[in-house]
C-alpha positions in Angstrom: 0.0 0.0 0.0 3.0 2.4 0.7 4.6 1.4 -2.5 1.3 2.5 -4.4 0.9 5.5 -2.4 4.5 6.4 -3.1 4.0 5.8 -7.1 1.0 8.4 -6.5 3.1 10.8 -5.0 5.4 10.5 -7.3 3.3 10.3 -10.3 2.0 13.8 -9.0 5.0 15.3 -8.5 5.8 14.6 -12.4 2.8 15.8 -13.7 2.9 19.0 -11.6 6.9 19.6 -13.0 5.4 19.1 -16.1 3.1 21.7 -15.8 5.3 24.1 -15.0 7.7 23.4 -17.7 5.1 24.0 -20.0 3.6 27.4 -18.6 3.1 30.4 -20.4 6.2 32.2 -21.4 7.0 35.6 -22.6 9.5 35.4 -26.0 10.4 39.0 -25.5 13.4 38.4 -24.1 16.9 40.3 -23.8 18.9 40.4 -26.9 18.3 40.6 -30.6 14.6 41.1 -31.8 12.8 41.8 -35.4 9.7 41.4 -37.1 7.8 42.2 -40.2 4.8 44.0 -40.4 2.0 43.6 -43.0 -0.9 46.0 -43.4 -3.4 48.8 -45.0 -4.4 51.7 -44.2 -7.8 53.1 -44.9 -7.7 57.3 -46.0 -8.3 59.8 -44.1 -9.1 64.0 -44.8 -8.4 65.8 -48.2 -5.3 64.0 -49.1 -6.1 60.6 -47.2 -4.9 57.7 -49.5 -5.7 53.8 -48.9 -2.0 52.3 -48.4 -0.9 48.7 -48.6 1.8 48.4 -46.3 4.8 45.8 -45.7 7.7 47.0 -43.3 10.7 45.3 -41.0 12.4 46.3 -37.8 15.2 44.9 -36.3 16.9 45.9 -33.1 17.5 45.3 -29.7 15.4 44.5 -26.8 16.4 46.1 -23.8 14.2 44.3 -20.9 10.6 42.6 -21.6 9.4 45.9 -21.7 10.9 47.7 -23.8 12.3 47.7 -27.6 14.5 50.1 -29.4 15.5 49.1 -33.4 15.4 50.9 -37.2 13.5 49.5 -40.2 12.3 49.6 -43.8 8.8 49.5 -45.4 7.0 49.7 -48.3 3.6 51.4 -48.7 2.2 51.5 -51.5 -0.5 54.4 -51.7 -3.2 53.7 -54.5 -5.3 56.7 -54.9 -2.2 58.8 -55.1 -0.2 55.5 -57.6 2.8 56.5 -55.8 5.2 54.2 -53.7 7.2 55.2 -50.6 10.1 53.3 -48.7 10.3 54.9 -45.4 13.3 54.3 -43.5 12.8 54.8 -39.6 14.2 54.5 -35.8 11.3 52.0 -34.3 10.1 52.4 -30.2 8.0 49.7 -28.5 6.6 49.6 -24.9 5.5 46.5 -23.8 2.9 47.0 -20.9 2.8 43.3 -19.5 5.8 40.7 -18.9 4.0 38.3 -20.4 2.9 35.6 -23.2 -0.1 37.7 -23.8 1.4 41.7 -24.3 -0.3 44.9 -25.1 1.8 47.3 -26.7 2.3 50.9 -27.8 4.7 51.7 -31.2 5.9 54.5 -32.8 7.6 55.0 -36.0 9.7 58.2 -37.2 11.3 58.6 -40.2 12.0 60.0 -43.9 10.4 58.3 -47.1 13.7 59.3 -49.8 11.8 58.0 -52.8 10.9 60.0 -56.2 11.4 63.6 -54.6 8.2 63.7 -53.5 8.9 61.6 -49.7 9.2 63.7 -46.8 8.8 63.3 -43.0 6.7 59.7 -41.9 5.2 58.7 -38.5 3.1 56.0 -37.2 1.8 55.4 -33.8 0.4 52.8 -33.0 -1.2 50.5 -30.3 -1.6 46.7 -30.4 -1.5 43.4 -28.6 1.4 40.2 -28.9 0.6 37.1 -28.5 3.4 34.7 -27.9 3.7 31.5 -30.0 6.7 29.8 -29.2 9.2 31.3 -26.6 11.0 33.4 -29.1 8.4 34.2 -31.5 5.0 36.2 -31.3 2.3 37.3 -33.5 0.8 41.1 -33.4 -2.3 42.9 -34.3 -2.3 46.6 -34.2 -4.4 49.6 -34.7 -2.5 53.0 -35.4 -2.5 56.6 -37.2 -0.3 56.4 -40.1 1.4 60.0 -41.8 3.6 60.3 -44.7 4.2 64.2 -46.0 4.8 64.5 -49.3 5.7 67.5 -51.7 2.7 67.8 -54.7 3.3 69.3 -57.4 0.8 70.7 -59.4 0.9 71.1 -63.4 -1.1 73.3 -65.6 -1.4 71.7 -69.4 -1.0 74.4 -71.9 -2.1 73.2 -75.7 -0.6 76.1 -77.8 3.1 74.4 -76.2 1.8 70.7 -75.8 3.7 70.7 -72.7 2.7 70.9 -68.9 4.4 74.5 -66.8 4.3 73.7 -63.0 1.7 76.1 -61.9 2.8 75.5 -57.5 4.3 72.8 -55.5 3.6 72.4 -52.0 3.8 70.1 -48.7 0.8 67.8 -47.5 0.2 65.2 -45.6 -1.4 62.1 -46.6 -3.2 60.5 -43.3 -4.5 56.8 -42.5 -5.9 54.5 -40.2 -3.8 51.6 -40.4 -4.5 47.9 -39.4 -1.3 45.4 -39.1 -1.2 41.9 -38.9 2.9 41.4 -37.4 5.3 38.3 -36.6 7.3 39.0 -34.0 11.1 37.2 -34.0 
């Protein structure tokens, strides 16, 4: 009977070891971290534009709260038939050491493409949901700002050519939606 109580204890012991082996984790751990970022963004005001959106950031994370890193994107803003690669310094807060994470992001950068890129920002707040114990997936809601320089043409028929009547700075706003994973 000792024997068999024993083997209970024991087989308890294991299962409860187990357990706590395979507990929830938090994969943001310190050291190297990236992701990639897929999206759109849905216009917004005068010069609001819907944007497809793929982007990377890699850098390091400090503590399981906090992330600092640069990246690269693509967006590729239809109504306007332009596309911008924004480079830009990348800041995440984590709020919870956790597998399940609510975050806050921010982007800030310069979009060098076609003449027309100027300043780009997008803040942003989401939640990471770890899937292994160094990978995640993210979904996230944010505000997403590229300025650009327009330039405006006036087409004159006696010259069959185009004379640039103005050119000036606006901003092209969006809601943006991301789908991330998180390495």
């Amino acid at each position: 009977n000792d024997n068999i109580s024993g083997q209970t204890r024991d087989a308890v012991l294991n299962s409860e070891s187990r357990f706590v082996e395979t507990k929830s984790y938090n994969p943001r751990t310190r050291g190297y971290r990236g992701w990639v970022e897929t999206g759109g963004a849905i216009g917004l005001g005068e010069y609001g534009s819907g944007v497809f959106s793929f982007s990377t950031s890699h850098g390091y994370q400090f503590n399981p709260y906090f992330f600092l890193g640069a990246g690269i994107g693509v967006d590729c803003h239809f109504d306007w038939e332009t596309v911008f690669m924004p480079i830009f310094a990348n800041a995440r807060a984590y709020f919870i050491d956790g597998k399940i994470s609510p975050f806050m992001d921010v982007k800030i950068g310069y979009s060098p493409v076609d003449d027309s890129g100027l300043f780009y920002f997008t803040p942003s707040v989401g939640v990471s949901f770890g899937t292994s114990k160094k990978c995640a997936v993210n979904l996230s809601i944010g505000y997403n700002l590229q300025r650009v320089m327009m330039y405006v043409y006036r087409y004159v028929p006696e010259y069959d050519h185009y004379n640039l009547l103005y050119d000036s700075r606006e901003s092209l706003h969006g809601l943006s939606f991301k789908l991330g994973f998180e390495f």
